[in-house]
N, C-alpha and C positions, 0 to 999 in steps of 0.2 A: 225853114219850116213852112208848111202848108196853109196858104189863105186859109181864116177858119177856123184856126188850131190853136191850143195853148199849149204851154207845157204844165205838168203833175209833178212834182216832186214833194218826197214823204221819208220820214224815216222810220222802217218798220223793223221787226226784231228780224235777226239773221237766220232764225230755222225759219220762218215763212217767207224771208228773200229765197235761201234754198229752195223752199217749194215752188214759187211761182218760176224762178226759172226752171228746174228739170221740168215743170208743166210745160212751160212757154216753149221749148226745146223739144218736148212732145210732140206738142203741139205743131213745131215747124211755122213757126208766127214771128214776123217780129213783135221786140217787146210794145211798140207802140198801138200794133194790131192786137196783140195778147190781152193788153192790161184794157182798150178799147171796149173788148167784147165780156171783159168781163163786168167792169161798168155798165155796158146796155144790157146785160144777164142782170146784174143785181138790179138796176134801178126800172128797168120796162119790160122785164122778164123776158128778153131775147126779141124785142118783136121785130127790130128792123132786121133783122136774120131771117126769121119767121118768114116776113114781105119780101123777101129776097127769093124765099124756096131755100135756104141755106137750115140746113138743121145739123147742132154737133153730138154728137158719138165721143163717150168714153170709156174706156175698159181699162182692167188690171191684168197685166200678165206676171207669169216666172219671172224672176229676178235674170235667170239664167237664160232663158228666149228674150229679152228685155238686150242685154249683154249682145248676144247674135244677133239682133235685127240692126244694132248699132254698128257690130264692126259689118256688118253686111251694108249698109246704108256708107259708111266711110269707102270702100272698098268699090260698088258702081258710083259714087260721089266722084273719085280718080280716075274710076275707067271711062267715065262720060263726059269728064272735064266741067262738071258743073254740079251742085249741091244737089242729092237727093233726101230731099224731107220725108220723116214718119209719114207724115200728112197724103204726101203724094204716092208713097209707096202704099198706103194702105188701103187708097182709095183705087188706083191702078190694081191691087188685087181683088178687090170688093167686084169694081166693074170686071173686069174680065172672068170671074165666079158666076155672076148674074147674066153674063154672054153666053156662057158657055153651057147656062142652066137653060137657057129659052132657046138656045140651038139643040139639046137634047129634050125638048119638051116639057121639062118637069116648070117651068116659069112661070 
């Protein structure tokens, strides 16, 4: 473990174990970075995020594009030989949308 660091351990009811990991899993976080930020969200309202420039983004999709983005994400995870996270795939679209918006002038 990390100079600095403790460990957290709790026992919490199992539909909100459920939840925090398909979030955490969302998210593309480990659990220790997960359960982290969301401690610095409840207790200092995000700030050292905030000081960072880091701000997060969440949204609800279809159950059913939810399902695709996942076997799609399994699928270049195997052709790239290395994990591709929600996280990174969403942000990798985001940027290349806002590239592609300031090279056609509308940015």
């Amino acid at each position: 473990m990390a100079e600095n660091q403790k460990n957290l351990c709790a026992m919490i009811p199992s539909e909100l174990h459920s939840r925090v990991r398909a979030a955490r899993e969302q998210a593309g976080m480990t659990l220790s970075a997960y359960i982290t930020e969301l401690l610095i969200n409840y207790y200092e309202g995000g700030s050292e995020q905030m000081e960072k420039g880091i701000r997060t983004m969440a949204f609800q999709m279809p159950e059913e594009m939810f399902e695709r983005l996942k076997r799609h994400l399994e699928r270049e995870s195997a052709r790239t030989g290395k994990k591709v996270s929600q996280k990174e795939f969403v942000l990798g679209l985001i940027q290349r949308a806002l590239d592609e918006a300031e090279r056609m002038g509308s940015g």
